[in-house]
C-alpha positions as a Python dict, from the first residue, in 0.01 Angstrom:
ca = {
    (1, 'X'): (0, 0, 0),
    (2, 'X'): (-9, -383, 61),
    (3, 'X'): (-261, -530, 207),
    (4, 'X'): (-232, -759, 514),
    (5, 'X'): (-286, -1075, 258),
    (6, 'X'): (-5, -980, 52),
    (7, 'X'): (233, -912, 346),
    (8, 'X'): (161, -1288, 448),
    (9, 'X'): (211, -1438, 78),
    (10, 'X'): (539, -1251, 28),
    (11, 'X'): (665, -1373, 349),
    (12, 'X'): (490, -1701, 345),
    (13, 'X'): (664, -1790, -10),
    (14, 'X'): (1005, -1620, 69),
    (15, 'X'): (1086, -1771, 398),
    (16, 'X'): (911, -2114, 354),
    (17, 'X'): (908, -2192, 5),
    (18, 'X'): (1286, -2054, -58),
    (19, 'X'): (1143, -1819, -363),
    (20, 'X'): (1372, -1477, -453),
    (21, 'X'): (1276, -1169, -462),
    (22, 'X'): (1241, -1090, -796),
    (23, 'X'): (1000, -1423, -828),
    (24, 'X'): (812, -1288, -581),
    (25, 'X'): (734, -993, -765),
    (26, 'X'): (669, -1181, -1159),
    (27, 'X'): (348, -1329, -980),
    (28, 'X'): (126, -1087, -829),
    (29, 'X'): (261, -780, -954),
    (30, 'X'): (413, -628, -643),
    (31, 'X'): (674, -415, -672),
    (32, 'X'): (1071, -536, -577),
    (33, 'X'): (1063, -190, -318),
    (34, 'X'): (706, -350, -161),
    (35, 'X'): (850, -701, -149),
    (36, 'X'): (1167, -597, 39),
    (37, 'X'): (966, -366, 269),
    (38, 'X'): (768, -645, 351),
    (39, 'X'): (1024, -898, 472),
    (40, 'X'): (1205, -610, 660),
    (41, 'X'): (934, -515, 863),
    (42, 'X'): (984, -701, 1217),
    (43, 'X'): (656, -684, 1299),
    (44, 'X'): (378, -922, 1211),
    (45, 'X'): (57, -791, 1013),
    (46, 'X'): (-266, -785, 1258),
    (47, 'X'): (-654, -793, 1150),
    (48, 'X'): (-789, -449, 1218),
    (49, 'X'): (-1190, -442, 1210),
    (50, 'X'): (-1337, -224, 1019),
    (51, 'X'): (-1457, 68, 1192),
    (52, 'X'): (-1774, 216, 1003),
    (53, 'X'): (-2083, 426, 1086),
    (54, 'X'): (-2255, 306, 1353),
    (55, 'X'): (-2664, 273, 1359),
    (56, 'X'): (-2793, 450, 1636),
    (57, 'X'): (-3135, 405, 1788),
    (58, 'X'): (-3421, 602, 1627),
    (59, 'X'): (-3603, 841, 1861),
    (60, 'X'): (-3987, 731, 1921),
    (61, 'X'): (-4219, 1024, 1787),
}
């Protein structure tokens, strides 16, 4: 699964900087499949926080 950071590079490099496809894919290692997924998708990535456990108070003895 690509990560919101490679999402961003693929499109960053294919739509500004004019590379193809399968140049994309000789530099970070990302499959042609991922790279063509990634310029497909309409939508734009978003930061999700991390959700993790949360520290809850600690009862008074």
């Amino acid at each position: 699964m690509l990560k919101m950071a490679d999402i961003e590079f693929i499109r960053k490099k294919h739509y500004l900087e004019g590379w193809s496809i399968r140049k994309i894919t000789r530099n970070p290692g990302i499959s042609r499949q991922s790279v063509r997924k990634a310029l497909a998708s309409a939508e734009m990535p978003r930061y999700r926080p991390a959700r993790g456990p949360f520290l809850l108070p600690r009862p008074r003895v």
